[in-house]
C-alpha positions in Angstrom: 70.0 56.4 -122.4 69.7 52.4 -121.8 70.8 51.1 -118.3 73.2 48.4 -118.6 71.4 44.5 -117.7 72.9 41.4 -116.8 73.6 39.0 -119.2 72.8 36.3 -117.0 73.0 34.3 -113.6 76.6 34.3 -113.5 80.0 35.6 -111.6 83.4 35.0 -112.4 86.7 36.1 -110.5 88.5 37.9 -113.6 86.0 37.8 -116.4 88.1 39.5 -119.5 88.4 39.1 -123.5 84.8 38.7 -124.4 84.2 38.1 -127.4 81.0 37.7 -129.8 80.8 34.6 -132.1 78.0 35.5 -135.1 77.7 32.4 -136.7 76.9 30.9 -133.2 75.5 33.9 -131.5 77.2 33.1 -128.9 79.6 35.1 -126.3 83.0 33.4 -125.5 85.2 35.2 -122.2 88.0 34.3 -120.6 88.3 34.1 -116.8 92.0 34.6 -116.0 92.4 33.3 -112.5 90.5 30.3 -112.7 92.6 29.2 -115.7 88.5 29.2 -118.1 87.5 30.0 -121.6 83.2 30.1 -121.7 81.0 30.2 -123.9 77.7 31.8 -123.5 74.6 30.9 -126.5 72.2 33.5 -125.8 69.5 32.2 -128.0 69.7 28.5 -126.0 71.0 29.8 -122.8 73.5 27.4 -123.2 76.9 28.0 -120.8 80.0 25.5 -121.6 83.7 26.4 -119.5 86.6 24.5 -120.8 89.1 24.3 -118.6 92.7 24.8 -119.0 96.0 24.0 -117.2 97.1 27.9 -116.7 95.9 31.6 -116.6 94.3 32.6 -119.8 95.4 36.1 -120.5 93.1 36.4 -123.5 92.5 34.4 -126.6 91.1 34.5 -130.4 88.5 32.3 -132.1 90.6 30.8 -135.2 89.2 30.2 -138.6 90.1 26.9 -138.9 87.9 26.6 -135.8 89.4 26.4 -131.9 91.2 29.1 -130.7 95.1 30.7 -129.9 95.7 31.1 -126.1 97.8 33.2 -124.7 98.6 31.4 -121.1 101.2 32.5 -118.6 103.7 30.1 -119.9 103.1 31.2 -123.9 101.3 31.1 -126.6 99.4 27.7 -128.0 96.8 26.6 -130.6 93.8 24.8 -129.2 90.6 22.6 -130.6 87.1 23.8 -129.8 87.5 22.6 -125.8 90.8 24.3 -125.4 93.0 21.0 -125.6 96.6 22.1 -126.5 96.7 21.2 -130.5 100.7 23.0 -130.9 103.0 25.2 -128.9 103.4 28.8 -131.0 105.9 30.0 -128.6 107.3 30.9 -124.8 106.0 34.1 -123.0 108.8 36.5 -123.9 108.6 38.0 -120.8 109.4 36.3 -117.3 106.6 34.1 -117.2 107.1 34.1 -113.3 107.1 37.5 -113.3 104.5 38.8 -116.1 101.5 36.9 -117.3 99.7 37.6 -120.7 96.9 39.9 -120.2 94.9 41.6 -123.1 95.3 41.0 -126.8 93.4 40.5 -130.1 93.5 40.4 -133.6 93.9 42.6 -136.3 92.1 42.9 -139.8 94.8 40.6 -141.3 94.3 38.2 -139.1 97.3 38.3 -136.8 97.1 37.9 -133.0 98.4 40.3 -130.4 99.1 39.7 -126.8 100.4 41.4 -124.1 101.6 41.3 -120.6 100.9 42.7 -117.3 103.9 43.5 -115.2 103.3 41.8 -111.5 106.0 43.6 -109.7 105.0 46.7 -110.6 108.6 48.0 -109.7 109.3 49.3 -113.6 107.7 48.9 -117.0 108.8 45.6 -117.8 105.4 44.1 -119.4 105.4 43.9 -123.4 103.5 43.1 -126.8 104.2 40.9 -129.3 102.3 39.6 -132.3 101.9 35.9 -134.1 101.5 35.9 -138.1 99.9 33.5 -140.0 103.3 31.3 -140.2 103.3 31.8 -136.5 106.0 33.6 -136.5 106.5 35.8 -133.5 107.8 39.3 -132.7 107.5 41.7 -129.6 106.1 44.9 -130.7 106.8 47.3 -127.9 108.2 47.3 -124.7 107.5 50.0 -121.5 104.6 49.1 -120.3 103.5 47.8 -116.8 99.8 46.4 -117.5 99.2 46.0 -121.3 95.1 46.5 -122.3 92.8 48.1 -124.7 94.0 47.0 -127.7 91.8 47.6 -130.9 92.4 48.6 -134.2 90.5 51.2 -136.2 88.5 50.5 -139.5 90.4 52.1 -142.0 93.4 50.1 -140.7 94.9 53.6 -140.0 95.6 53.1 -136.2 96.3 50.5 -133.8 94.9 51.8 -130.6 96.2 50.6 -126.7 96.4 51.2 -122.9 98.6 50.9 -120.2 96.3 50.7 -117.3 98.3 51.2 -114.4 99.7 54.3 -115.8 96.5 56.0 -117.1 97.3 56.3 -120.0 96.2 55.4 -124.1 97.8 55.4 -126.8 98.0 55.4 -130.8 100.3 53.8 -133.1 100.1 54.3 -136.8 100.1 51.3 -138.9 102.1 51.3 -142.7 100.1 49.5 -145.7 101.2 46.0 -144.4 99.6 46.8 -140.8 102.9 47.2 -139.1 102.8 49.3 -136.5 105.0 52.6 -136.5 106.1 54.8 -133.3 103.7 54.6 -130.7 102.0 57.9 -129.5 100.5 59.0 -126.0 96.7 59.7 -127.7 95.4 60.5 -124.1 96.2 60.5 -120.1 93.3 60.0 -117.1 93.3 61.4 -114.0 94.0 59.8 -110.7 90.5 59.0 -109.5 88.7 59.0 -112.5 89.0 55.5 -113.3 91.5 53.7 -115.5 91.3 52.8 -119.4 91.3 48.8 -119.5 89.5 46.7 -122.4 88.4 48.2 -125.2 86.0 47.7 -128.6 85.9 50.4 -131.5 82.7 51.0 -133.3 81.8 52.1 -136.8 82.3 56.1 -136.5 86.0 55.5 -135.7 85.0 55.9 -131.6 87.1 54.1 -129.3 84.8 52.7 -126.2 86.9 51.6 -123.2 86.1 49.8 -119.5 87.1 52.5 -116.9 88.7 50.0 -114.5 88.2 51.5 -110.8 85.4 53.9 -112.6 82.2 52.8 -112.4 81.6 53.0 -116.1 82.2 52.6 -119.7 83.5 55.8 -121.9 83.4 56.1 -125.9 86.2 58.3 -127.1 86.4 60.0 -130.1 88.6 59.9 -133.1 90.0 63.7 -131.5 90.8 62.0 -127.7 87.0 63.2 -126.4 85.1 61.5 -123.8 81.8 62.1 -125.6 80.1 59.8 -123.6 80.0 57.3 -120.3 77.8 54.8 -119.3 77.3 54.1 -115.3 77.5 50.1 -114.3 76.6 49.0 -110.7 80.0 47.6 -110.6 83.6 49.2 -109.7 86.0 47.8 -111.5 84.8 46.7 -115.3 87.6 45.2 -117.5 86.6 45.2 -121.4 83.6 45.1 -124.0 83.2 44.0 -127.2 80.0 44.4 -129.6 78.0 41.8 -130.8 74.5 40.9 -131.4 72.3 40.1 -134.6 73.2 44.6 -136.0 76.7 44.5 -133.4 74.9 47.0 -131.4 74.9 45.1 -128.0 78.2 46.2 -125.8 79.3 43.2 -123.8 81.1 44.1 -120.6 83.0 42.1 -118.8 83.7 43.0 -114.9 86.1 41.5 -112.3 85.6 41.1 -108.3 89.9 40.8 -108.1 91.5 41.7 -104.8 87.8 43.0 -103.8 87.5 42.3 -100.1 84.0 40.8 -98.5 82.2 43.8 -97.4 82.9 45.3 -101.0 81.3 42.5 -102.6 78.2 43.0 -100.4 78.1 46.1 -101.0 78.3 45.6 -104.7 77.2 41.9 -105.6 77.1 41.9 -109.3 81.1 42.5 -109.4 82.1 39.5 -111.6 79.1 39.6 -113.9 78.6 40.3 -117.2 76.8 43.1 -118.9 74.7 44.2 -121.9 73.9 47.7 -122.8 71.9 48.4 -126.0 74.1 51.3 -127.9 73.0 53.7 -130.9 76.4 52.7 -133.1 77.3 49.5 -134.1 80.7 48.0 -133.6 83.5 46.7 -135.6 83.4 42.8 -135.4 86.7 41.2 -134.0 88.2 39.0 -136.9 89.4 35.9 -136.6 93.0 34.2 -136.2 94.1 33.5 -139.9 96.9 30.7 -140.0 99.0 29.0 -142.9 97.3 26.3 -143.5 99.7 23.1 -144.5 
């Protein structure tokens, strides 16, 4: 089994959304809390951060180049250095109250994002989707932490987590790749870490960041843990595949909340990862819009 290696010589606060660029070979990440889209080259070594004016909950690369940004206060189109090119639409939720958090886009080229709940009091955080006229409608409701959402290849099943509540599920999608009733697929026990980001790979396997585990897990098509890879790290957030065959696992991982002995005692929180896997992953499309 290959050990997981740092990318490189970096640490962010809340690393999340990676995201693998072929054309460029290049990795692009979010970094919630300090408000950053980067870009990693790994053939040049290359590291760019474009700055933007509010938490980046996730984003898409577009394919009329730049990206769609899901920031606390909504949803916006960007150029290539995250300069605000249109306003798509206000956070549906309380935008005081519930940032966006994970998202992504499906193999029609509409983008998904969703929120994360701060009170924590009820399920109040949501998920809503943009079309390619940027229209805009909320999905589902009753979750506290929206996460993990990926969609299978034979455009069967839209897969996602709620990560405060332990638990993933599985929506069925109809022949226009609308989603149908939403299904617990699987729960996790207290202690055993909690489903966050996630990737699917070739074989239909779902592979998901245990946050508070210490590791990655691949799930099968049936709800198995079939396998899990350690990381030196508590708390990783998502992966993505990539590379030159998509068989390099990116792994983003947080040092959030952490306090200073914990970070002593595990120094590469906030890095990113590679790990060299067996199965190659599905490739995240990109943002398809109307053009005018």
């Amino acid at each position: 089994m290959n050990n997981p290696s740092v990318l490189f010589d970096y640490v962010g606060h809340l690393p999340e959304c990676p995201t693998w660029s072929a054309h460029e070979s290049s990795l692009y990440w979010t970094d919630i809390l300090e408000k950053q889209i980067h870009c990693y080259h790994v053939l040049t070594g290359e590291h760019q951060i474009f700055h933007l004016d509010e938490e980046v909950g996730c984003f898409a690369l577009r394919e009329t180049g730049g990206f769609i940004v899901a920031m606390r206060s909504g949803i916006c189109l960007t150029d290539s250095t995250g300069a605000i090119q249109q306003k798509v639409c206000d956070n549906p939720n309380n935008p005081a109250l519930a940032r966006f958090n994970d998202g992504g886009v499906d193999q029609d080229g509409r983008f998904y994002a969703g929120t994360y709940w701060a009170p924590r009091d009820f399920n109040g955080a949501l998920l809503c989707r943009v079309d390619a006229s940027l229209n805009v409608r909320v999905l589902q409701c009753d979750i506290l932490g929206a996460n993990g959402l990926a969609f299978s290849g034979d455009r069967q099943w839209m897969y996602s987590t709620d990560t405060p509540n332990h638990v993933m599920y599985r929506t069925a999608l109809d022949s226009e790749g609308n989603p149908g009733v939403r299904q617990v697929f699987k729960t996790f026990p207290v202690g055993s870490g909690r489903p966050d980001g996630a990737a699917m790979d070739i074989e239909g396997h779902y592979w998901t960041a245990m946050f508070d585990g210490h590791h990655i897990a691949r799930i099968s098509p049936e709800g198995e843990i079939v396998e899990t890879y350690k990381l030196p790290v508590r708390c990783p957030t998502m992966v993505c595949f990539g590379g030159s065959d998509m068989k390099t696992l990116y792994i983003t991982t947080t040092r959030e909340n952490m306090t200073a002995d914990e970070i002593a005692l595990r120094p590469l929180s906030g890095s990113l990862f590679t790990l060299q896997v067996a199965v190659a992953g599905l490739a995240k499309p990109k943002f398809k819009e109307t053009t005018k």
